[in-house]
FILUM-123964 format. One record per residue (C-alpha): chain; residue number from 1; x, y, z; residue in three letters. Coordinates in steps of 0.1 Angstrom, whole numbers, padded with zeros to 4 digits, always signed. Layout:
N
unit/pos/east/north/up/code
A/NUM/X/Y/Z/ALA
...
This chain:
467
unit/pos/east/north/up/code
A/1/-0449/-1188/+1715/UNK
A/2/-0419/-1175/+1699/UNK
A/3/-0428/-1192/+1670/UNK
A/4/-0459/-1174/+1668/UNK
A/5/-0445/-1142/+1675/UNK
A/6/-0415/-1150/+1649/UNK
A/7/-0441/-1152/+1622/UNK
A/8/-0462/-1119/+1635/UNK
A/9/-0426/-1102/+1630/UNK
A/10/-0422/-1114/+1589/UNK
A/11/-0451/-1090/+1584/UNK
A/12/-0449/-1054/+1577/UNK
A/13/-0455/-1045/+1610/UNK
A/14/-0444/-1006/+1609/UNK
A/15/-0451/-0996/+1573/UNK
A/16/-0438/-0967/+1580/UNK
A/17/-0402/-0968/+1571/UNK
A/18/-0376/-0941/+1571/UNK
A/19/-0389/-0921/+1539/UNK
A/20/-0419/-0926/+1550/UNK
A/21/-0413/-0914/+1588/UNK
A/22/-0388/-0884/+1576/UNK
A/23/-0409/-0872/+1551/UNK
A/24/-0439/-0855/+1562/UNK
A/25/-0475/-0867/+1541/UNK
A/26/-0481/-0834/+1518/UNK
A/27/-0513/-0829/+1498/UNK
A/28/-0528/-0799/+1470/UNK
A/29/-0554/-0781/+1489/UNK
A/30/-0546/-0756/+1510/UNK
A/31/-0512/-0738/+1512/UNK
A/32/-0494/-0722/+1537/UNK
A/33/-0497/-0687/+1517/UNK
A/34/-0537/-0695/+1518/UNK
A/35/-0535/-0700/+1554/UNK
A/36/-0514/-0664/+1562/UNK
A/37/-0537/-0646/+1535/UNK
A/38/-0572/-0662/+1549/UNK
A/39/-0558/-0650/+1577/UNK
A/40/-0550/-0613/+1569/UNK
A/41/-0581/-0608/+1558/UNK
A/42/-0602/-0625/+1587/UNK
A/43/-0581/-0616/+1621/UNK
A/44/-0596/-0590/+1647/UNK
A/45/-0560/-0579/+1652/UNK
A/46/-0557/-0569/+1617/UNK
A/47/-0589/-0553/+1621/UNK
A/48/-0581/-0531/+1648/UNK
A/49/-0544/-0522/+1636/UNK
A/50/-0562/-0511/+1601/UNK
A/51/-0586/-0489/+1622/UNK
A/52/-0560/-0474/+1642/UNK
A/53/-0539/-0463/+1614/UNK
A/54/-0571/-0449/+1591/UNK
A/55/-0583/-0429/+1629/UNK
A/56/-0545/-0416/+1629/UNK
A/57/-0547/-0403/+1592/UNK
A/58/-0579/-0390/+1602/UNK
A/59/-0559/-0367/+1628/UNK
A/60/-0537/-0354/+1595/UNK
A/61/-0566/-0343/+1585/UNK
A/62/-0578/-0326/+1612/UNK
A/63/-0546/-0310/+1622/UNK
A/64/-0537/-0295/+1582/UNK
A/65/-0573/-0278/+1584/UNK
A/66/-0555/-0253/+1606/UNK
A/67/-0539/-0241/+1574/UNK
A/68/-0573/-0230/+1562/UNK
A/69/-0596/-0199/+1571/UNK
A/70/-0627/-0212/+1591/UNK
A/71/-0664/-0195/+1583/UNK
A/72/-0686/-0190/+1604/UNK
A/73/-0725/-0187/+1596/UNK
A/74/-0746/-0169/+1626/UNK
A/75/-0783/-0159/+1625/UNK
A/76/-0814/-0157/+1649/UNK
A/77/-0849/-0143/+1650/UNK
A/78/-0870/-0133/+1685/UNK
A/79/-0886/-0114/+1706/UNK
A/80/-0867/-0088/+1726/UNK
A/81/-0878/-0066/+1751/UNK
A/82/-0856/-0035/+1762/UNK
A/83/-0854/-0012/+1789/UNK
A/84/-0822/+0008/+1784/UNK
A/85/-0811/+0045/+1784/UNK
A/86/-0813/+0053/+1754/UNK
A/87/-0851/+0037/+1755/UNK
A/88/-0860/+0058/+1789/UNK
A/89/-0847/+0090/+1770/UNK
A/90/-0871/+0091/+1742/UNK
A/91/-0898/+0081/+1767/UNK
A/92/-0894/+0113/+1781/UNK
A/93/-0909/+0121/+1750/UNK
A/94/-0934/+0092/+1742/UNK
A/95/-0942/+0087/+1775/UNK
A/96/-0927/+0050/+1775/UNK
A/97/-0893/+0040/+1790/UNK
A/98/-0898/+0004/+1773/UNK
A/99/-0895/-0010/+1737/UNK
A/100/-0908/-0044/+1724/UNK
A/101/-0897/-0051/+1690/UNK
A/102/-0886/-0088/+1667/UNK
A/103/-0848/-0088/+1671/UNK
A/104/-0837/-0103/+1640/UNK
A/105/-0793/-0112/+1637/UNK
A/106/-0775/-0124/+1605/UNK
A/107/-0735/-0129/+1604/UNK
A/108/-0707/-0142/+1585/UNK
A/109/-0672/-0143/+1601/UNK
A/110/-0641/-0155/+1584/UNK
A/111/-0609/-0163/+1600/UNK
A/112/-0575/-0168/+1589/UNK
A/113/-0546/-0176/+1616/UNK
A/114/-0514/-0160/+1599/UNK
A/115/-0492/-0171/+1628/UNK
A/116/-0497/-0195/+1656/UNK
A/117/-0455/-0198/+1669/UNK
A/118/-0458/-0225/+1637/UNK
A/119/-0480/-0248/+1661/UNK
A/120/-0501/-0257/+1630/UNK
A/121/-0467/-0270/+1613/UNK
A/122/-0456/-0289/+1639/UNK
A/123/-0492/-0306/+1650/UNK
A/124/-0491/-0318/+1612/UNK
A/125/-0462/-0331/+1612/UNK
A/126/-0464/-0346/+1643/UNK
A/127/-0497/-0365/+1635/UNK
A/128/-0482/-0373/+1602/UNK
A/129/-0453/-0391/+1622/UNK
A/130/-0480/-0406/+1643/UNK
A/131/-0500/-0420/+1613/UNK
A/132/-0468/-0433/+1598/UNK
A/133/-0459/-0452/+1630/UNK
A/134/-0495/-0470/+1635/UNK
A/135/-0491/-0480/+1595/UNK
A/136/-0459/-0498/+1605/UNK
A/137/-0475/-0514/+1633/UNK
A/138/-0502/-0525/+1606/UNK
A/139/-0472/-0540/+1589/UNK
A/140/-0460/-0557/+1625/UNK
A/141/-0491/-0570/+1633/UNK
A/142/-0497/-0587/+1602/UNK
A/143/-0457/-0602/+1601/UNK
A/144/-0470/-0616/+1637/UNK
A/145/-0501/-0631/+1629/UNK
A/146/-0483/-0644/+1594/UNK
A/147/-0455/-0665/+1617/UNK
A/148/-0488/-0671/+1645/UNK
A/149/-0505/-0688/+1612/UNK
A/150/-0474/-0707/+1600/UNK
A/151/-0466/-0716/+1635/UNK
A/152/-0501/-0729/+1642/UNK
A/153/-0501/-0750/+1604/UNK
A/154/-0467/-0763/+1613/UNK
A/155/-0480/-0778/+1646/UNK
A/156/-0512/-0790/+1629/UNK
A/157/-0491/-0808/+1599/UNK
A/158/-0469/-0822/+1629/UNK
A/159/-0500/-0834/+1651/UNK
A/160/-0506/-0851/+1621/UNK
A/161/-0478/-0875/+1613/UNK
A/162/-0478/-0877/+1648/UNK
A/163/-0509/-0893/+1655/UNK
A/164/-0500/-0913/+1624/UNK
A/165/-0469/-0922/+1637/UNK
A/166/-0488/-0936/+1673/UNK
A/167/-0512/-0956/+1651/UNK
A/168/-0488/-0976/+1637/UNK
A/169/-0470/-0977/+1667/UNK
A/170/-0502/-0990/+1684/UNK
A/171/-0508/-1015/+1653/UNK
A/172/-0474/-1030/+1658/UNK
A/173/-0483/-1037/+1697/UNK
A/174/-0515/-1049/+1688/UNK
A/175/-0501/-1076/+1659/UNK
A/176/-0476/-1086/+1691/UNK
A/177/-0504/-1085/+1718/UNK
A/178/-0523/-1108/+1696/UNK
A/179/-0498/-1132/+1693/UNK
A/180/-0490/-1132/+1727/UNK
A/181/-0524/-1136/+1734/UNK
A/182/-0532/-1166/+1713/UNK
A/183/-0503/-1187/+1726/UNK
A/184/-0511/-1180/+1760/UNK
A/185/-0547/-1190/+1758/UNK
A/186/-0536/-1221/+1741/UNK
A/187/-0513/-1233/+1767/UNK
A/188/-0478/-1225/+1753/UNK
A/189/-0472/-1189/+1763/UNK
A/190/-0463/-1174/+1790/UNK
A/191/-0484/-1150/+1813/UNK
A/192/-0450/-1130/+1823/UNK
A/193/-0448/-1123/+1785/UNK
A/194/-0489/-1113/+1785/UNK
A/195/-0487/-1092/+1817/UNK
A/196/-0459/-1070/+1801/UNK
A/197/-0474/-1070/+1761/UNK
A/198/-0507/-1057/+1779/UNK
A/199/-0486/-1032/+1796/UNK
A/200/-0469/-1022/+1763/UNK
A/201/-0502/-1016/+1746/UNK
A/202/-0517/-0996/+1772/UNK
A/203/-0489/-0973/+1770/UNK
A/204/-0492/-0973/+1731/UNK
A/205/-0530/-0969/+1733/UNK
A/206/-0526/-0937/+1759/UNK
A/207/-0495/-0923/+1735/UNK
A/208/-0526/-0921/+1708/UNK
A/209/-0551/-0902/+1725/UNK
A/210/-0523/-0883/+1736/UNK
A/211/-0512/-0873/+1699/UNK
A/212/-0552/-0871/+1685/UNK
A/213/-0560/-0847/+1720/UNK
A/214/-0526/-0825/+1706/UNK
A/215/-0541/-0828/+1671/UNK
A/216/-0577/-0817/+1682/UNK
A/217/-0557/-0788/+1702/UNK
A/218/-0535/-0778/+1671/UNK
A/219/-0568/-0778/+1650/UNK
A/220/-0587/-0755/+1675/UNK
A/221/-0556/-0726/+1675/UNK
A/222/-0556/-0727/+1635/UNK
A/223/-0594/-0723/+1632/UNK
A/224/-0588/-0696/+1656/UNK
A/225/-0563/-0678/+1638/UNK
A/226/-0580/-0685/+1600/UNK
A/227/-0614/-0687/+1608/UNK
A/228/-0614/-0719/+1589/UNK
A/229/-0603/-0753/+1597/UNK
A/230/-0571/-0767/+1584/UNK
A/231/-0580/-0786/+1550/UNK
A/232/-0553/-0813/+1532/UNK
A/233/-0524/-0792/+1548/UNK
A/234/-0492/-0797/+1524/UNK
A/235/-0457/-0795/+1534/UNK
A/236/-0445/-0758/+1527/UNK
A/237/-0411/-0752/+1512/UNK
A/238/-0392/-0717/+1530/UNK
A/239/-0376/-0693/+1507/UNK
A/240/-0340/-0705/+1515/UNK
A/241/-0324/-0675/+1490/UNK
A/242/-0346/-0651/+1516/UNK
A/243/-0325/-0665/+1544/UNK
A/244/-0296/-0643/+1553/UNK
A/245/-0259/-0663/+1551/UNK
A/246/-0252/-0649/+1583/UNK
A/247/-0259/-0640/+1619/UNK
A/248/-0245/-0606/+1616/UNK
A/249/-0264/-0599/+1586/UNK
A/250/-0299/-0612/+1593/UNK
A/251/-0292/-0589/+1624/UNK
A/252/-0282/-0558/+1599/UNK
A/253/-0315/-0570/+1579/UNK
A/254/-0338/-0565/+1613/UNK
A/255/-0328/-0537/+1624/UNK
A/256/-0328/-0515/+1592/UNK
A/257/-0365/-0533/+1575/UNK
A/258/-0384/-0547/+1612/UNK
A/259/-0416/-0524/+1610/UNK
A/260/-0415/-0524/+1649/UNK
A/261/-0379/-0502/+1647/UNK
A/262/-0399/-0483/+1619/UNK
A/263/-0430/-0474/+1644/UNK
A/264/-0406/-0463/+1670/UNK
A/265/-0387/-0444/+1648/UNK
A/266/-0411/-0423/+1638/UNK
A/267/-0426/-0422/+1672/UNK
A/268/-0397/-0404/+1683/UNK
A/269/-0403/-0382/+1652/UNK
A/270/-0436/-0375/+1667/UNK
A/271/-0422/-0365/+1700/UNK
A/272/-0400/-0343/+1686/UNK
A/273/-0425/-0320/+1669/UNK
A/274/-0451/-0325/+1698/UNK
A/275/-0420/-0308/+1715/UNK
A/276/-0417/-0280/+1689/UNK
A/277/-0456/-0270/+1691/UNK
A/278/-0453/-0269/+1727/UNK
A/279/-0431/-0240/+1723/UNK
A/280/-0456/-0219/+1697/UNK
A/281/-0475/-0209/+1729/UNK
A/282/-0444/-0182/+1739/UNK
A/283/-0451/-0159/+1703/UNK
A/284/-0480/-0139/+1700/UNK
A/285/-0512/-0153/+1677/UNK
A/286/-0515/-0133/+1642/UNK
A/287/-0551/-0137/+1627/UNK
A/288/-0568/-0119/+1595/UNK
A/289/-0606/-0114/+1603/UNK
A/290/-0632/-0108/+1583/UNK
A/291/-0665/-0099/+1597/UNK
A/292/-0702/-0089/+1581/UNK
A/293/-0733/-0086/+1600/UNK
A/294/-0770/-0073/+1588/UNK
A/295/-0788/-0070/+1621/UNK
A/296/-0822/-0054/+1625/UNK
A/297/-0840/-0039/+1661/UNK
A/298/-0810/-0042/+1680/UNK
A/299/-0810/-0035/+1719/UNK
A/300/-0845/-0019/+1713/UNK
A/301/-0836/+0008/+1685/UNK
A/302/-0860/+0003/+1657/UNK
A/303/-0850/+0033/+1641/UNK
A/304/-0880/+0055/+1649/UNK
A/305/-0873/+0088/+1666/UNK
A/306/-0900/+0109/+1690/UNK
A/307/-0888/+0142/+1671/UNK
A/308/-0876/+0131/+1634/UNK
A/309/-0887/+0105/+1610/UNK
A/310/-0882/+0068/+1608/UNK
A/311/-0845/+0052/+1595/UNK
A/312/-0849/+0020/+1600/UNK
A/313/-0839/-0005/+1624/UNK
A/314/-0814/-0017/+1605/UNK
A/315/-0774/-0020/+1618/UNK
A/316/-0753/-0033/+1588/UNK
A/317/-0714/-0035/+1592/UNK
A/318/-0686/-0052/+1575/UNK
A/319/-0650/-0053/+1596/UNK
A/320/-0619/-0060/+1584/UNK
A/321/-0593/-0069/+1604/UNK
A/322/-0554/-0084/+1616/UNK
A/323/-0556/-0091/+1648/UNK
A/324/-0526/-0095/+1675/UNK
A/325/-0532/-0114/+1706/UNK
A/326/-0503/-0126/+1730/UNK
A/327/-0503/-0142/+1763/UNK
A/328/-0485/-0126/+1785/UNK
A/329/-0486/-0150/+1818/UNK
A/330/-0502/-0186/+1823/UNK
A/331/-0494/-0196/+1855/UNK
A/332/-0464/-0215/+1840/UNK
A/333/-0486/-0236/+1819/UNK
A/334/-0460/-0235/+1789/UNK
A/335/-0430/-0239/+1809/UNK
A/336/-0452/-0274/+1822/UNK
A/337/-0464/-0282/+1785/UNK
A/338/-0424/-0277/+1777/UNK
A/339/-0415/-0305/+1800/UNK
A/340/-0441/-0329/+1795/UNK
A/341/-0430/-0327/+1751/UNK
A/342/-0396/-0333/+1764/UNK
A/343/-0399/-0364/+1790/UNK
A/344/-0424/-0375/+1761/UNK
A/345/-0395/-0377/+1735/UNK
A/346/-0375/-0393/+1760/UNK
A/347/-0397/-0420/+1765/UNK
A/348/-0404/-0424/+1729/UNK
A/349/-0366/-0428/+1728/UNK
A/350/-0362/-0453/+1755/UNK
A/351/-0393/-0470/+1734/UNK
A/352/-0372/-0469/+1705/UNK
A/353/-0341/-0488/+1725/UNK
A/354/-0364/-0514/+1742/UNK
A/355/-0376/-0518/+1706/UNK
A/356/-0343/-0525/+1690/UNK
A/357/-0332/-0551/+1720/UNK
A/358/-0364/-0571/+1716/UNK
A/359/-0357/-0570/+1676/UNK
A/360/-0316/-0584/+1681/UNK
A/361/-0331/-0608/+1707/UNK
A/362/-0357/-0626/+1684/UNK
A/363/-0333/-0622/+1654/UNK
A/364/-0305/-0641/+1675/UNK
A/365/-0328/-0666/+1691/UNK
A/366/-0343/-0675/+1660/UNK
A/367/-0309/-0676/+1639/UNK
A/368/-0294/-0700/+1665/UNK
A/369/-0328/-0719/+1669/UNK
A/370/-0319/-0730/+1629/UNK
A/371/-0284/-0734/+1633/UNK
A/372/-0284/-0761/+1668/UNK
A/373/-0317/-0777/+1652/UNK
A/374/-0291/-0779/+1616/UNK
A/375/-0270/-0801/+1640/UNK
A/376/-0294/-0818/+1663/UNK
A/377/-0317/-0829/+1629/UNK
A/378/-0283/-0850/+1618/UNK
A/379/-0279/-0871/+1652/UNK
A/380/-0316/-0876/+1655/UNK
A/381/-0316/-0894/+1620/UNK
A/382/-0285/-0915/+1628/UNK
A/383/-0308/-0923/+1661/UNK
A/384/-0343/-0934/+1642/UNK
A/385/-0319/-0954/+1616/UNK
A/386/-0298/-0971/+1643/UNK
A/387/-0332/-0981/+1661/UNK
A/388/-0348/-0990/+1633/UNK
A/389/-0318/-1015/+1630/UNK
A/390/-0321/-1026/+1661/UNK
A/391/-0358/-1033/+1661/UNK
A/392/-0351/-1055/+1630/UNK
A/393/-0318/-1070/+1646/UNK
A/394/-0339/-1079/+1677/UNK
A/395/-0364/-1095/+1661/UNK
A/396/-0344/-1119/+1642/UNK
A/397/-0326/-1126/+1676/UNK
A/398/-0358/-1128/+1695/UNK
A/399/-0371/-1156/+1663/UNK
A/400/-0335/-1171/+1678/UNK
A/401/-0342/-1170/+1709/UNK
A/402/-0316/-1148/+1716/UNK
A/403/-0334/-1118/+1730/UNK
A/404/-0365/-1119/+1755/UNK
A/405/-0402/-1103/+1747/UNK
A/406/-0394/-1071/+1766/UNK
A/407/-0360/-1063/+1748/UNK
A/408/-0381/-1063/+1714/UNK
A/409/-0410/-1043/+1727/UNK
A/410/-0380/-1020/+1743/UNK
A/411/-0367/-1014/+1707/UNK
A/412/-0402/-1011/+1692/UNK
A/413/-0403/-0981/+1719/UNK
A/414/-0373/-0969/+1712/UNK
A/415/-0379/-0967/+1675/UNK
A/416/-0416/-0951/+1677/UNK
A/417/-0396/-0921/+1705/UNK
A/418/-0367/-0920/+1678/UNK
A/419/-0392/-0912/+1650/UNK
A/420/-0413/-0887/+1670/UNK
A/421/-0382/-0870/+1683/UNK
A/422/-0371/-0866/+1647/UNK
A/423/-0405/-0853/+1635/UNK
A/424/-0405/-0827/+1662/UNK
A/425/-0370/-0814/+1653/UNK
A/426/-0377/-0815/+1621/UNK
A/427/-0409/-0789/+1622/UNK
A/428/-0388/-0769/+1645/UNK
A/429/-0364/-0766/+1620/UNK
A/430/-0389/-0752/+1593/UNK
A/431/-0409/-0730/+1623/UNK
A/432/-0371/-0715/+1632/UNK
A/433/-0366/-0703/+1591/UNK
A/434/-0396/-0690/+1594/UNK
A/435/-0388/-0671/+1626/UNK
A/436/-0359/-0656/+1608/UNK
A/437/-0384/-0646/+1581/UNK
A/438/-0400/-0624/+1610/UNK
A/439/-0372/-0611/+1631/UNK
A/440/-0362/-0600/+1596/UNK
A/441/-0393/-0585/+1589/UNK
A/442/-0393/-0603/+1557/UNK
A/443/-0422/-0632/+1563/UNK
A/444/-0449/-0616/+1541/UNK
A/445/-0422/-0612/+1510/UNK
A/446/-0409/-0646/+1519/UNK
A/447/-0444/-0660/+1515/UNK
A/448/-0454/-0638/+1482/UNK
A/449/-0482/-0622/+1501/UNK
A/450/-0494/-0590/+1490/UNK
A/451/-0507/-0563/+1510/UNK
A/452/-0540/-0549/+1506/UNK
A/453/-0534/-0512/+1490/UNK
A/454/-0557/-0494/+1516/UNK
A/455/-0528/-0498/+1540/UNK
A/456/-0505/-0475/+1521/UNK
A/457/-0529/-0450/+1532/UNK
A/458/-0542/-0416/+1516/UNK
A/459/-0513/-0399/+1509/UNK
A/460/-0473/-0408/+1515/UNK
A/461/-0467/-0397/+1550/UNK
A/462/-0434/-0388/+1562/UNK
A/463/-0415/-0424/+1573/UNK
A/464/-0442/-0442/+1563/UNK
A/465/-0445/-0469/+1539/UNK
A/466/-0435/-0456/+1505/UNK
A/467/-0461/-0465/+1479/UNK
């Protein structure tokens, strides 16, 4: 049997040696960029941010009309039928205290508010504010899905060489299974050596469909996130000049470009004027009107008189006017409105703060993510080369008869776990720099990905993304 086995082990049983284990299978077809671009244009959360910033800038809009005179257009035709004084008077005359007549109405009114308490200020600059913190959520969303999509082609390219790495694994149990097998069945093996070779394969075979059901799983999440499966993935290669030297400068990076500090920034911004309108309400309302109206049979005058002639039914008038109005008591309704602004910007400040935590937290988690993984990476590779010199150094022993069966399928184990422990760390490490990337707010640059221009907007809003 050993024999047998000895000359199963002269053949390249794990092809995949230690350039070939700790360096991941690349191919030209579809790029990381691709992947995070495909995406951009493609996800439902992209979708919706996009919407919610083009509805905010919408309320710009609507809020700067306030600036403007409104016009109003007014006219009407019917029957009317009257029984008034003025109508009972002349039928003391006529003889009949009612009129019937086709009432016909035409008017133009012009407004201009002069003065609102500088409500109409404040309400655009509030929704400007507004419009400028949903375009840096745009920004947010699309630095999240960008690390989701590199995330999810990282674990795909890993699922991979994983999967890979269990078929060889599996191949080198089979070659030994085989040989096992054949001695035994001629007479010269052992069934000891069978029992626990058939054991070894099972495990090797269930490690497989382990690794392909990860690999199916890894595929699903990608398609999910690009709307296309993954295609000849290729190694990607981080931006390591984007990657700040330190902690305390990738956390000084963060907090002045994350575009979720930016949002809540001007969130607060956004409080602040809602808080300033809210006070407009205590000074009086100053408006310019201009009013002209061609009327004709009005409230049953027609124009016709029992004791003179006819004038016409016609009532024309044209009003000028500026027009004071002040409220004098609302049940404490300001006061209330008062509050409510302020408790909102004090929320939008503890928003802000939360914000800012969360931002330090993911910057610091990822930046010592990179550097433990630095250090881990090293001892990992000593272990796959030490094991892969102790699978070789058992074999020759085992030929010897110096080392049983199961020592040699022990270090065939060891090796495979080695390697896959390696390959995990390894992606880890490249997933972590690009966590970096996004707790820096710096993942789209990193990746050379260019924003569409629709989300700079219509106009440069204030704190919003300069164009």
């Amino acid at each position: 049997m050993r024999k047998g086995v000895g000359r199963m082990f002269k053949k390249p049983v794990i092809a995949l040696a230690m350039a070939g284990v700790l360096m991941p299978i690349t191919s030209s077809a579809q790029s990381i960029e691709q992947a995070v671009a495909q995406a951009l244009d493609t996800h439902p959360q992209i979708r919706q941010a996009f919407n919610r910033f083009k509805v905010r800038e919408e309320l710009v809009q609507q809020a700067s009309s306030a600036f403007y005179p409104t016009i109003d257009f007014d006219a009407g035709i019917g029957h009317e039928w009257t029984d008034s004084i003025s109508t009972r008077r002349d039928g003391l005359i006529t003889g009949d205290s009612e009129a019937e007549l086709t009432r016909r109405e035409l008017g133009v009114t012009l407004q201009q508010v002069l003065f609102n308490g500088f409500q109409t200020t404040n309400d655009v600059e509030r929704t400007q504010f507004e419009a400028s913190a949903e375009q840096w959520l745009l920004f947010a969303t699309a630095e999240d899905i960008a690390l989701e999509v590199t995330r999810a082609y990282l674990e795909y390219m890993r699922a991979e060489q994983v999967v890979e790495l269990s078929l060889r694994n599996l191949e080198s149990h089979q070659e030994i299974y085989d040989a096992v097998k054949q001695k035994t069945d001629s007479g010269l093996g052992s069934t000891a050596d069978l029992s626990q070779v058939t054991g070894r394969l099972a495990r090797a075979n269930s490690n497989l469909i382990s690794a392909q059901n990860n690999l199916s799983d890894s595929e699903v999440i990608f398609k999910k996130l690009v709307n296309h499966p993954p295609v000849d993935v290729r190694l990607p290669v981080p931006d390591a000049e984007a990657i700040p030297m330190s902690l305390d400068s990738a956390l000084n990076m963060a907090t002045v470009n994350h575009p979720t500090l930016k949002a809540a920034q001007n969130d607060i911004h956004a409080a602040g004027a809602q808080r300033d309108a809210s006070k407009g309400n205590y000074y009086p309302q100053v408006t310019f009107d201009l009013t002209a109206s061609w009327d004709d049979n009005l409230d049953g005058a027609d124009g016709t008189s029992p004791t003179a002639q006819s004038v016409g039914g016609e009532n024309n008038e044209l009003l000028a006017m500026v027009r004071v109005s002040y409220n004098i008591f609302a049940g404490g309704a300001d006061k209330a409105r008062e509050r409510e602004a302020a408790y909102s910007f004090s929320e939008s400040k503890a928003v802000q703060q939360e914000a800012y935590r969360d931002v330090v937290e993911g910057t610091t988690l990822a930046w010592n993510a990179r550097e433990f993984l630095s250090q881990q990476l090293i001892y990992l590779r000593q272990h796959v080369e030490a094991s892969f010199e102790t699978r070789n150094a058992y074999e020759s022993q085992f030929r010897l008869g110096q080392r049983t069966l199961l020592d040699v399928l022990d270090a065939e184990n060891e090796l495979f776990q080695a390697r896959r422990e390696y390959l995990t760390a390894e992606y880890d490490d490249l997933i972590a720099q690009y966590r970096i990337f996004n707790a820096t707010g710096q993942l789209l640059a990193s990746l050379r990905i260019t924003t569409p221009d629709v989300w700079l907007g219509e106009e440069n809003y204030q704190g919003g993304v300069q164009q």
